[in-house]
Wavefront OBJ file of the C-alpha trace (Angstrom):
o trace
v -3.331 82.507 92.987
v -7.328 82.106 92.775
v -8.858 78.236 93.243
v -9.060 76.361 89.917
v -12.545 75.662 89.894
v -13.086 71.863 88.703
v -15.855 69.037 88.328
v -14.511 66.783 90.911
v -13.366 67.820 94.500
v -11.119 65.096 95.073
v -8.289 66.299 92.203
v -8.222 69.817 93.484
v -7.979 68.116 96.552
v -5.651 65.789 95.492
v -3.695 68.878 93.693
v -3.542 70.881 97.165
v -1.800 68.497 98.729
v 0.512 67.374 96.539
v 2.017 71.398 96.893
v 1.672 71.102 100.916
v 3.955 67.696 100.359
v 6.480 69.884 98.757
v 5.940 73.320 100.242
v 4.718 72.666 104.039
v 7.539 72.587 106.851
v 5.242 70.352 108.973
v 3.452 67.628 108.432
v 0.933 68.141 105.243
v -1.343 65.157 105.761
v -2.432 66.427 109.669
v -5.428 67.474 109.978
v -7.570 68.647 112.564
v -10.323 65.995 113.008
v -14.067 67.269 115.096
v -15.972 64.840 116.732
v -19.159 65.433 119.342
v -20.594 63.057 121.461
v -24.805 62.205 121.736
v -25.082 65.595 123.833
v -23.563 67.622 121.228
v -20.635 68.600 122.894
v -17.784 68.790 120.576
v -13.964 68.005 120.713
v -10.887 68.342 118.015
v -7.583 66.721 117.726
v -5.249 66.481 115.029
v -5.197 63.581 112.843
v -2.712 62.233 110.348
v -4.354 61.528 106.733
v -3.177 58.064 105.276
v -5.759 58.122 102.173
v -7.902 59.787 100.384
v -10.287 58.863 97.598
v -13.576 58.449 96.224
v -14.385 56.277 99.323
v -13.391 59.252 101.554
v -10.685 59.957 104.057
v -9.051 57.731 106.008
v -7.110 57.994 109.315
v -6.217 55.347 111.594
v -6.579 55.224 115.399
v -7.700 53.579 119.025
v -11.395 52.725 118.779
v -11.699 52.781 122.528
v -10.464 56.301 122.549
v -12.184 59.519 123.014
v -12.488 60.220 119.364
v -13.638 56.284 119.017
v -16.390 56.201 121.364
v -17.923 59.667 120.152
v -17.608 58.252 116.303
v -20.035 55.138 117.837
v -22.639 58.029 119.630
v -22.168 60.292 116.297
v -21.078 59.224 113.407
v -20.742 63.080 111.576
v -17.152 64.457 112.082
v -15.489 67.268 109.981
v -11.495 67.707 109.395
v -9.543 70.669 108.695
v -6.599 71.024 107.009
v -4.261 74.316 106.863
v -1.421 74.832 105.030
v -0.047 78.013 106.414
v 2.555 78.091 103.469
v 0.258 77.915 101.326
v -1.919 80.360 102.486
v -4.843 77.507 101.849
v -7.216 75.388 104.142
v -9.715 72.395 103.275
v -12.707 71.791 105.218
v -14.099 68.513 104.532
v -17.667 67.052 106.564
v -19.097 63.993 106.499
v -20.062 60.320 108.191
v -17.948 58.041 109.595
v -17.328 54.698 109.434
v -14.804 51.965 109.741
v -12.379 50.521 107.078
v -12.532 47.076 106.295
v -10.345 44.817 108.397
v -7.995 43.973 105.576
v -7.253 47.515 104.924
v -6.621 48.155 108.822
v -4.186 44.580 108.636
v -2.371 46.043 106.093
v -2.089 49.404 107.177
v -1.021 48.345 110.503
v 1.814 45.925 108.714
v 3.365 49.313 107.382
v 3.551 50.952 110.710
v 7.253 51.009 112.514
v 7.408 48.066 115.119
v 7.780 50.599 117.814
v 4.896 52.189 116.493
v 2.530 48.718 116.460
v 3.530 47.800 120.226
v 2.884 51.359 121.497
v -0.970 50.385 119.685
v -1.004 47.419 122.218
v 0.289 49.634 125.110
v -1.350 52.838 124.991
v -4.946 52.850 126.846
v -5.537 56.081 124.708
v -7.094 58.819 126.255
v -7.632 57.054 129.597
v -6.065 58.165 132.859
v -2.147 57.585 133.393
v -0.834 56.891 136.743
v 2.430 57.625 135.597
v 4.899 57.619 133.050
v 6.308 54.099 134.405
v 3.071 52.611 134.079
v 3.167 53.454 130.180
v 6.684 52.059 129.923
v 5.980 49.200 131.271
v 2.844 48.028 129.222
v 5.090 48.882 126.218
v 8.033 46.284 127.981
v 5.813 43.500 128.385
v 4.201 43.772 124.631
v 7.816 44.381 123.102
v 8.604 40.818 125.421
v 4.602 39.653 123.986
v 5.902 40.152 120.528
v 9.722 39.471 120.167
v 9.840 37.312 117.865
v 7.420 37.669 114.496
v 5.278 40.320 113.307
v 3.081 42.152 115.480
v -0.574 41.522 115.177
v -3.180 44.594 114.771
v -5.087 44.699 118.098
v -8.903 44.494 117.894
v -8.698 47.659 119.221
v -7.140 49.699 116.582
v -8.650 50.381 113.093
v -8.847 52.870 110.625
v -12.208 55.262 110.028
v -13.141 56.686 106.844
v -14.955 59.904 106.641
v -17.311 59.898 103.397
v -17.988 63.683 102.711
v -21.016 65.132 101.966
v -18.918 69.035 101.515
v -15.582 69.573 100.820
v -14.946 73.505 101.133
v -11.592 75.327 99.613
v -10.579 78.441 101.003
v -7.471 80.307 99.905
v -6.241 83.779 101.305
v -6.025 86.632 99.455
v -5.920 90.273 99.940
v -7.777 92.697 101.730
v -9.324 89.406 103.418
v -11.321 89.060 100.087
v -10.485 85.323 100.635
v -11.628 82.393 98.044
v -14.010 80.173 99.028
v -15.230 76.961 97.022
v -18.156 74.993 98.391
v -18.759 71.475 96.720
v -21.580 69.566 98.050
v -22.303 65.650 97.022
v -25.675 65.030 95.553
v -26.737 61.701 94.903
v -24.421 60.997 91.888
v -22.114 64.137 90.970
v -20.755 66.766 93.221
v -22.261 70.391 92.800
v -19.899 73.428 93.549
v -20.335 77.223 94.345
v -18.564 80.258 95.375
v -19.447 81.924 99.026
v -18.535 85.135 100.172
v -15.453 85.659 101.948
l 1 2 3 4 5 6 7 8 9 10 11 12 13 14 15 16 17 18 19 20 21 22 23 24 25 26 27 28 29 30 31 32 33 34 35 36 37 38 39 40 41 42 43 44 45 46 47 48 49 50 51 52 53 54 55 56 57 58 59 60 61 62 63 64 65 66 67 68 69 70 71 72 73 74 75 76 77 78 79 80 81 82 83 84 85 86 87 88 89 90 91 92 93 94 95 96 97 98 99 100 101 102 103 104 105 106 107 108 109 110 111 112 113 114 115 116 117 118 119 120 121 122 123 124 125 126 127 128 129 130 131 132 133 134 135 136 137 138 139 140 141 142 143 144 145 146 147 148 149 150 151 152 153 154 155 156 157 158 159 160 161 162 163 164 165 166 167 168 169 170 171 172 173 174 175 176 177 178 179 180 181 182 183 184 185 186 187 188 189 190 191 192 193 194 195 196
């Protein structure tokens, strides 16, 4: 089925993954999330989308992490999503920057408790001694935190990427593939085809 071609990224967007939701095995908000450090040197992970919208897209993680401490050196990132049921993927590129503090509160106070203490436990993407030592941080902040809600730890937020391109590409055969570039100008998006 070709791309409907529309004014505003963000409904086709929007439109994509509201198919994924119902068509994708796997999780349809992960995407793959690119960061590079000051040298240039780039590294991916997956990600796990938690909004999207005219402020950009949001995902929520460690700021002392890898992915945290190249965001501070370079704030440009790209994420990619595939749908592999869907034949489709969504390239989206951009600058990053935090969400506000009550969004990343209330986030957090959606999250499973497990889920919040393992926040407080987990020195992401630093060296682990040993499986014990993780187990144990997450003992003494379930013990920290057994009675009451669990705070958000300074440490944790939420980034949003606002994108400057949002590209749609959609198999089809003979690898003569769909491809819809939208790029943001300074108040209205501007879209065109590229080759396959």
């Amino acid at each position: 089925m070709p791309i409907t071609e529309l004014n505003d990224p963000l409904t086709l967007f929007h439109n994509w993954l509201r198919e994924a939701e119902e068509k994708e095995e796997n999780v349809p908000t992960a995407a793959c999330l690119a960061t590079s450090n000051a040298n240039a040197i780039p590294s991916a992970r997956m990600v796990l989308l938690k909004n999207a919208d005219d402020r950009g897209f949001v995902f929520y993680t460690n700021l002392d992490s890898r992915k945290g401490g190249e965001i501070r050196q370079n704030p440009h990132a790209a994420l990619c999503f595939h749908w592999k049921s869907l034949d489709r993927q969504v390239r989206v590129e951009g600058t990053v920057t935090l969400v506000s503090e009550t969004d990343a509160d209330a986030y957090f106070a959606t999250r499973p408790r497990d889920a919040q203490i393992g926040a407080w436990a987990s020195l992401q993407s630093r060296t682990l001694r040993s499986r014990s030592q993780l187990e144990n941080q997450v003992a003494e902040y379930s013990a920290k935190f057994a009675l009451g809600p669990v705070p958000r730890p300074g440490h944790w937020s939420g980034y949003c990427l606002n994108p400057t391109n949002i590209e749609f590409w959609e198999n089809r055969s003979s690898r003569l593939h769909d491809r819809l570039k939208y790029e943001r100008t300074k108040d209205r998006w501007r879209h065109e085809w590229l080759f396959p």
